[in-house]
Every structure is written in C-alpha cells, then in structure tokens.
C-alpha positions in Angstrom: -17.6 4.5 1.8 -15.2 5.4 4.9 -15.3 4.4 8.3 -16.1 7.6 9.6 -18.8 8.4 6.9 -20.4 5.3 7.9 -20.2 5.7 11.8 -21.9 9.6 10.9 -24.4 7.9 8.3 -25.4 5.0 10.9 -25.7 7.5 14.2 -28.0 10.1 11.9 -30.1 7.1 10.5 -30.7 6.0 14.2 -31.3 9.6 15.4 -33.7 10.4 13.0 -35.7 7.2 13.6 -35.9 7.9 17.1 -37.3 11.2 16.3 -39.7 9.9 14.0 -40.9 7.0 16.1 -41.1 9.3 19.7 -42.9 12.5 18.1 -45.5 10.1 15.9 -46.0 8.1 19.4 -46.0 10.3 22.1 -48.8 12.4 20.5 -51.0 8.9 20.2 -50.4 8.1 24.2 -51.7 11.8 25.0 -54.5 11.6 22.8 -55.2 7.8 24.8 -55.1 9.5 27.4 -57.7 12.2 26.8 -60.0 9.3 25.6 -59.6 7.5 28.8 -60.2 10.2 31.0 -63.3 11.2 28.7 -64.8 7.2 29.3 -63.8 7.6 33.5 -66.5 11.2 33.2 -69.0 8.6 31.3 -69.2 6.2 34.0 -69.3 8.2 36.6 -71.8 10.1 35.3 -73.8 7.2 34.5 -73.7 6.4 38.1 -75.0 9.4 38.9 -77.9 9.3 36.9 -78.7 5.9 37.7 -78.7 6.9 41.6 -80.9 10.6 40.5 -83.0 9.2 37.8 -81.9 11.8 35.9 -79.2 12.5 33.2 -76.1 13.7 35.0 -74.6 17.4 34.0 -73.1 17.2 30.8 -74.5 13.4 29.2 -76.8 13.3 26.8 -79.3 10.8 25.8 -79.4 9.7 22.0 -77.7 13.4 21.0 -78.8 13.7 16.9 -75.4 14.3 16.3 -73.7 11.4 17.4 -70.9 10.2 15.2 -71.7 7.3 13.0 -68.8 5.0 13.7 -69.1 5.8 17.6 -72.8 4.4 17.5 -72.2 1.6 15.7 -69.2 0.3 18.4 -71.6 1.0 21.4 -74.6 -1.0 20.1 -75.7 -3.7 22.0 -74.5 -2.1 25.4 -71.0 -1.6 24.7 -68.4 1.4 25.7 -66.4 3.1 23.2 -64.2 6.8 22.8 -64.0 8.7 19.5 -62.3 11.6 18.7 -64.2 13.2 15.8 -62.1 16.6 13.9 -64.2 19.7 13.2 -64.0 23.3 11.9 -62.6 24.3 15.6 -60.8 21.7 17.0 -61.3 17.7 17.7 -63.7 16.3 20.2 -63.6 13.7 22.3 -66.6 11.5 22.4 -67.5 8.7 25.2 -70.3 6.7 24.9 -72.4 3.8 26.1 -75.0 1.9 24.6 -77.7 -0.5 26.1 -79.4 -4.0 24.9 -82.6 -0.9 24.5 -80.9 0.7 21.9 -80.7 3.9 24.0 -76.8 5.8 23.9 -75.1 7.9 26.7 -72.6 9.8 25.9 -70.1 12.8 26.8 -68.6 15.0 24.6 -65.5 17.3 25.6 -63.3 19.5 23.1 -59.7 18.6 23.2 -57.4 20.5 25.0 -54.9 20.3 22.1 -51.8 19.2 24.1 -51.0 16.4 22.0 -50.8 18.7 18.8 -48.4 21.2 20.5 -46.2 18.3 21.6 -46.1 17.0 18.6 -45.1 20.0 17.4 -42.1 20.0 19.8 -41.0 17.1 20.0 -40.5 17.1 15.7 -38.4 20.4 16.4 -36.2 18.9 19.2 -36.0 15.7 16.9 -34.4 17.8 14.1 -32.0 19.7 16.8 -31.0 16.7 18.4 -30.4 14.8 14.9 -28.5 17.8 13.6 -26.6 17.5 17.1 -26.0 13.8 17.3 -24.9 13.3 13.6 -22.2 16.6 14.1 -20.9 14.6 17.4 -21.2 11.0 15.5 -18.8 12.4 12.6 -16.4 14.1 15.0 -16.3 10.8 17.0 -15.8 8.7 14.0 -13.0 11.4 12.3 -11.4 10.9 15.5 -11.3 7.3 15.2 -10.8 7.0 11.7 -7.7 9.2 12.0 -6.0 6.8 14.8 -7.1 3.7 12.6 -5.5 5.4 9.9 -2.1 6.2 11.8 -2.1 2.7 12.6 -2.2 1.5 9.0 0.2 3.5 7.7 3.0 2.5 10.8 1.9 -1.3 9.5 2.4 -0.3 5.5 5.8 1.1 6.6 6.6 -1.7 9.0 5.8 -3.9 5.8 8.0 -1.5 3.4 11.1 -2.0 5.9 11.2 0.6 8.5 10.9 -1.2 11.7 11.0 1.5 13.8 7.5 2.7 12.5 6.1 3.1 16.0 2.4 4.6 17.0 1.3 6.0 20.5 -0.5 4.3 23.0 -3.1 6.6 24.4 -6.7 5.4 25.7 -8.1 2.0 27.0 -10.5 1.5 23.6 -9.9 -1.3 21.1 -8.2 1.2 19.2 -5.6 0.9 21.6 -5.0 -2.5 21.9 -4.7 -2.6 18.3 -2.3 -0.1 18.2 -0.4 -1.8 21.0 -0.4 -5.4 18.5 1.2 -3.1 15.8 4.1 -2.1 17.9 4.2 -5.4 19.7 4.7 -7.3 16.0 7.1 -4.5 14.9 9.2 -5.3 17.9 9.0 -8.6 17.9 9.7 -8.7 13.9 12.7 -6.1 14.3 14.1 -8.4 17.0 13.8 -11.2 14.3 15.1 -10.1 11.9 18.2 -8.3 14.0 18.8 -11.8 15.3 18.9 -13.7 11.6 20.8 -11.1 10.0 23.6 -11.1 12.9 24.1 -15.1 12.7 24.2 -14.7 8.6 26.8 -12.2 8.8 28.6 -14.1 11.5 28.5 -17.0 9.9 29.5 -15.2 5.9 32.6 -13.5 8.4 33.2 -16.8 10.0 34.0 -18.3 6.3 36.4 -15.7 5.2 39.7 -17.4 6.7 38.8 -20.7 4.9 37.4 -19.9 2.2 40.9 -18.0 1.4 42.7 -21.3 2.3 40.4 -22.8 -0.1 41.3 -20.7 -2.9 45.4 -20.7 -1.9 44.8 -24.5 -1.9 43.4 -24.2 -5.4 46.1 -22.1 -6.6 48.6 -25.2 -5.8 46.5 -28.0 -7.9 48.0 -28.7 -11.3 46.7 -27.5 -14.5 44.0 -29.7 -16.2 40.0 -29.8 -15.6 39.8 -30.4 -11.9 42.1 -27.3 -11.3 39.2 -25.7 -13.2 36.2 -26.9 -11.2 37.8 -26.1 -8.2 38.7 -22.4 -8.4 35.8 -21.9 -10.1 33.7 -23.1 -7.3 35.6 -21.4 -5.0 35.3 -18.3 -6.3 31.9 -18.1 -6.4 31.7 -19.5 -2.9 33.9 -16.2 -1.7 31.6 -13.8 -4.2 28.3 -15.2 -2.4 29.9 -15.1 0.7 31.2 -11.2 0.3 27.5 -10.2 -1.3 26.5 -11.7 2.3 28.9 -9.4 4.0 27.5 -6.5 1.7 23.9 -6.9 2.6 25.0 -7.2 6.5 26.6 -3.7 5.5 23.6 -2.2 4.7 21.5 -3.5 6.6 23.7 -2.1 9.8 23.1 1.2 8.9 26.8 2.4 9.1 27.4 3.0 5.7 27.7 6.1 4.2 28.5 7.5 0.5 32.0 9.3 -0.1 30.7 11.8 -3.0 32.9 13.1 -5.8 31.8 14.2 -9.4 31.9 11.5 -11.9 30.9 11.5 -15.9 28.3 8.7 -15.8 29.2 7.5 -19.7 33.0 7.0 -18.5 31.6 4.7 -15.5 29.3 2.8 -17.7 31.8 2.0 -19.9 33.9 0.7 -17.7 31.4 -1.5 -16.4 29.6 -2.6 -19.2 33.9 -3.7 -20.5 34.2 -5.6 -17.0 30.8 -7.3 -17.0 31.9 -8.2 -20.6 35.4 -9.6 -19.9 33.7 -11.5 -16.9 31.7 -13.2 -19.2 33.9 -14.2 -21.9 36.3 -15.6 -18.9 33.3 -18.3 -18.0 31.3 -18.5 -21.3 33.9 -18.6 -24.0 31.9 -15.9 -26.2 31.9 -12.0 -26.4 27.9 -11.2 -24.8 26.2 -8.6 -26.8 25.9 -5.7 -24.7 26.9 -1.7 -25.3 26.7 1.5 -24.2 24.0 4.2 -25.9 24.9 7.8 -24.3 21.2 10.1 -25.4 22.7 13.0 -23.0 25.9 12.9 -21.3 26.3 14.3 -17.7 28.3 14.7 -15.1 26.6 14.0 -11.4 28.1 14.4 -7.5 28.1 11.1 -5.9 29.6 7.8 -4.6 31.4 6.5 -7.5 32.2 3.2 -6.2 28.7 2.7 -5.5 27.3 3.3 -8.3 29.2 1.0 -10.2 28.4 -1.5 -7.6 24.7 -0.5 -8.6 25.5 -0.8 -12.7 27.5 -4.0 -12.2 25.0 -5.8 -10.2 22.3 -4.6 -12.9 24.4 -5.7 -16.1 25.5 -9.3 -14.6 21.4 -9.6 -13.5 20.5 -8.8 -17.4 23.1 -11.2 -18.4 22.8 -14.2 -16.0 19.0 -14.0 -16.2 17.9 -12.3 -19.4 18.9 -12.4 -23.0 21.1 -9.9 -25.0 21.6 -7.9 -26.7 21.7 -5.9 -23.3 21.9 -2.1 -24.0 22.9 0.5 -21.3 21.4 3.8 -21.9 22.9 7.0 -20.2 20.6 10.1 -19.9 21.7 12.5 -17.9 21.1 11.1 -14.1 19.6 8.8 -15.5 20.9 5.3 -16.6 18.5 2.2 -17.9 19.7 -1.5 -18.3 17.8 -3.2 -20.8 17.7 -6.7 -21.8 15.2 -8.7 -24.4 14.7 -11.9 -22.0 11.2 -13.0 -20.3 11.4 -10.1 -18.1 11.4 -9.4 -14.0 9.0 -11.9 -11.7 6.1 -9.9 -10.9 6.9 -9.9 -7.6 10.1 -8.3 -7.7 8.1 -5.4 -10.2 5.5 -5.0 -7.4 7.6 -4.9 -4.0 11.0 -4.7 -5.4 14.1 -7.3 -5.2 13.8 -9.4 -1.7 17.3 -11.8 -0.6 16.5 -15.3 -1.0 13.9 -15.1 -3.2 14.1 -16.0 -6.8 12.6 -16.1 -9.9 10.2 -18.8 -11.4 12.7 -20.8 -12.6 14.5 -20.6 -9.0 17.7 -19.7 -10.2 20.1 -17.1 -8.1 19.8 -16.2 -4.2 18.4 -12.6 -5.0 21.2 -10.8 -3.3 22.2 -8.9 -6.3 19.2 -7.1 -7.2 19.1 -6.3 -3.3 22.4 -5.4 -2.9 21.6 -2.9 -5.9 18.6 -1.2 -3.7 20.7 -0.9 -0.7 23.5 1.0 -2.5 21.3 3.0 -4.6 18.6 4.0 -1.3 22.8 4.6 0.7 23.1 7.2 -2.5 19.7 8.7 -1.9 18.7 7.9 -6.0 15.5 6.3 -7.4 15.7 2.6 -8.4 12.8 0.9 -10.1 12.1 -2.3 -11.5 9.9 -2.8 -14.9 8.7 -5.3 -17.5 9.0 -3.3 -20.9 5.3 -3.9 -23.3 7.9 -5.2 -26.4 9.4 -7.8 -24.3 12.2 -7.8 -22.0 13.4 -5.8 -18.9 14.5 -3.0 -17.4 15.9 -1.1 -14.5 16.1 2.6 -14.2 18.8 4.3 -11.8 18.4 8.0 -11.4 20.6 9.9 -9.3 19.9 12.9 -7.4 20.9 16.0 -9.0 22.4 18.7 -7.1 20.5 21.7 -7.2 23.6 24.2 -6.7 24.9 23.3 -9.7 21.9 22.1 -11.9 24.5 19.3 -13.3 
C-alpha cells in the first residue's frame, strides 16, 4: 500500500469514527437532557402539592400505567426518569416513590429533537467524510509526488548523475529532506571532483618517469632481468594511461568522431591483437575466434569501439576461460567466455574502478573504461552470467535510422 493511499485510508477511518461516535452521542446528551428537565417539573411539582395538599397540575398518584422498570427503581422513596416508546412517539416519565409505597410521577411526550438531530448529524457525517477523505488523498498525492521526486533525484545521484538536483519550496519536512538530498549530492560531487583531479594529476605526474623508466629498460642487457623489468614497466605505463582514460571520461570533454565501419572487419582485428598480446606474455596461441551470424555496417567512433571490444576480449581472457568467441550480429557484438562468470555485483550495478572480483584480482578500470566509451558512443552495454556457465557482455550500437544500416 502507498503512502498516499494510506494518508487517504487513515484520514477517512478517522472521519468516519468521528461521525459515528458524535451522531450516536449527541442524540444520548439531548435525550439526558429531556429526562432532566422532566425530574426538575417532578420536584417542583411535588413541592407544590406538598405546600396545597393537593396533587399539582399534571402529577399523578400511582397512574395504572406506570412502566414496570420505572416502578421498580423508585421503590423505597427513590427518583428515577424513563423514556418508554409507543405507537406515537416516546415519553418521558419522572417519578418518585416513598417508604409508603405511594409513586408521583410526570409524564411528557418527547419533543423529538434528538431523533431529527440524529438524523443530521449522520448526513453531515457522510458529507464531511466524503469531503475530508477527497482533501486527505489530494494532500497525500501531493506529498507523495514530492517524496517521490526526491527518490528518483537520490536513485540518479546513486546511478552517477550528480547534478540530479530537486526544488526547495515550503518549510515542511518534505523540505528539509529534499534540502539533505541536494546537500549530499553536492557534497558527494565535490568528493568525488576532488579524488578524481588528484588521481589524474598524480597518473599525468607519472608520465615523464615512467617513460625514463622504460628508455632505461631499453639500455639493460639481454637476459631475464631485462625481461622483468620492461615487463613491469609496461604495465605500470598501461595502468597509468587507463587512469588517464577514466579522468577523460569522467571530464566530460570527450566526444565521438563517427565514420562507417564493417563491425566483422574491426573484430577481427581485435580479436588478432588481443591474440598476439597474449602469445607475447603466455607463450601459447589463446582459443578465441570470430562467429559473424549477420554482418553490418554501423556509423560510429571506430577507435572507440575497439577500445570497447579490446577491453572486453583481454577481460574474458585475463579473468575467464576460453575458448572465448566473439559474435557479430548486426549492431550487435557479444564476448563470450566459459569461466566462473561476472561477480554479481558487477551484473547488478555494472563495472565500478577499484573494485574487483572475489578473487581480488585487477583494479576494475577495464570494464569501466568499456562503459565510459560505449555510454561517449550513445550504445547499450550490459553485463551477464550465461545459465550454461560462463560470461558475457553484449555491445549494441545505435543504428541510424536514415539509413536503417
């Protein structure tokens, strides 16, 4: 049940049991009434008589027709009221016995006021339900709505977009909320501006000797230290440059240089480079090909894409287990590999930097590096865990829809 269902459902509930509870009461005091007045008439005229000797105008002595229940109250020199229903209306009886057994009492019809509010006030009970549960919904949609505003600017603050921002109007609770939400989003964008300025300052910073480092290599002699070396440094300048990359994309300067490209041709050249890469540092050929279902020719930043593909095929290598198969279908192209499959974490929110799988291996920049390029390209890249075993990611690139292509 919704908030603004149960606001409506709670303010109708309470209307209605004021209704109930005033026109089932107010009808009781009236009535009280009546009976009070009716016993003030029976002791005044029993003062009367008592000071003429004689009954007063209006009390009787022992009337035949006394009510049962009223006679047995006033026995033994009690006072009592009863309000007996007949064919035309109720009576109201006051009466007062003595230790001599002998009753006084006054009988009045009832002037049927209590009825006729009653009546009323169960009619302005049902208006002023109708009325408060109509205003109690619009009151809660209205609040509901801004509650919901304010969710979706924290889903999207959580998603990435940090200038997800929601207006401050009123002095409610509502609106200090909403003022938390864009208080945390500022204070989070100014975060995170700040950490990813020092990591790209510090990935440019490394550039210049990180490049001596490698020219130094270059000098050492042949043998197994030689080996070590480079190969260290080289990775140290790839991490450093996939820093560089992600400080890129994160700026928000980057933009795509489109061109048409056959997607087969691109994987093929990608899958042959990811291939060479690996028999360079393993020793052995890796088991991965290129399955074309429906060639096709797309408008689009090639560079990027192979970024995307590269980034995917390494991934499936480094952290999966071949064969790996690279299937073009149109826009679409899927990496596949038969390993444990993606953390479910990265399957849920998508690839995060600096966060790594269960077995803690890599820095997550790939993966992410892939999102940013792909989201720069405006296509669709999504992460999965296949029910045969293994993974897969799925690029699909936007399709012009001049062309159709």
């Amino acid at each position: 049940m919704g908030l603004r269902l149960k606001i409506g459902v709670t303010i109708t509930v309470t209307a209605t049991l004021a209704a109930v509870v005033t026109a089932s009461q107010v009808p009781v005091l009236l009535t009280n009434r009546e009976r009070d007045v009716q016993l003030e008439r029976l002791l005044y005229a029993a003062r009367v008589t008592a000071q003429q000797g004689r009954p007063a105008q209006g009390l009787e002595v022992d009337p035949s027709d006394l009510p049962g229940p009223l006679r047995a109250k006033v026995a033994g020199g009690h006072r009592a009221t009863y309000v007996q229903s007949t064919d035309h209306g109720d009576v109201i009886w006051a009466a007062e016995g003595s230790d001599h057994g002998t009753v006084l009492a006054l009988r009045a019809p009832s002037n049927g006021l209590s009825d006729e509010v009653e009546r009323v006030m169960w009619q302005s009970g049902a208006i002023g339900t109708g009325v408060a549960t109509v205003i109690g919904l619009g009151l809660a949609t209205r609040f509901a709505r801004r509650l919901r505003q304010s969710a979706r600017s924290a889903e999207q603050i959580a998603d990435g977009d940090l200038t997800a921002r929601l207006p401050e109007t009123g002095r409610d609770e509502i609106t200090t909320l909403t003022h938390a939400v864009n208080a945390m989003a500022d204070a989070l964008a100014a975060r995170l501006q700040a950490e990813r300025e020092v990591t790209a300052n510090i990935a440019h910073e490394l550039r210049t000797p990180v490049a001596g480092l490698i020219a130094a290599a270059a000098l050492l002699p042949e043998g197994r230290a030689e080996d070590m070396v480079k190969e260290r440094a080289w990775r140290l300048r790839d991490l450093m440059e996939d820093v560089l990359e992600v400080a890129r994309l994160d700026s928000g300067t980057e933009a795509a240089e489109s061109r048409w490209v056959e997607l087969s041709a691109l994987a093929r050249r990608v899958v042959r480079a990811a291939a060479e890469g690996r028999t360079a540092t393993a020793g052995a050929a890796p088991d991965v090909r290129v399955d074309v279902v429906c060639d096709g020719t797309v408008e689009t930043d090639p560079r990027r894409v192979e970024r995307v593909l590269t980034n995917l095929v390494t991934n499936a290598l480094r952290h999966g287990a071949e064969p790996v198969l690279v299937e073009v279908d149109g826009p679409t192209v899927r990496v596949r590999d038969h390993g444990a499959g993606f953390p479910e974490h990265l399957v849920a929110q998508g690839p995060q930097r600096f966060r790594t799988g269960a077995e803690g291996t890599g820095l997550g920049l790939g993966l992410t590096i892939a999102a940013g390029q792909a989201a720069l390209l405006g296509a669709h890249l999504t992460f999965a865990n296949l029910e045969d075993g293994g993974a897969q990611a799925t690029l699909t690139l936007p399709v012009s829809p001049e062309t159709g292509r």
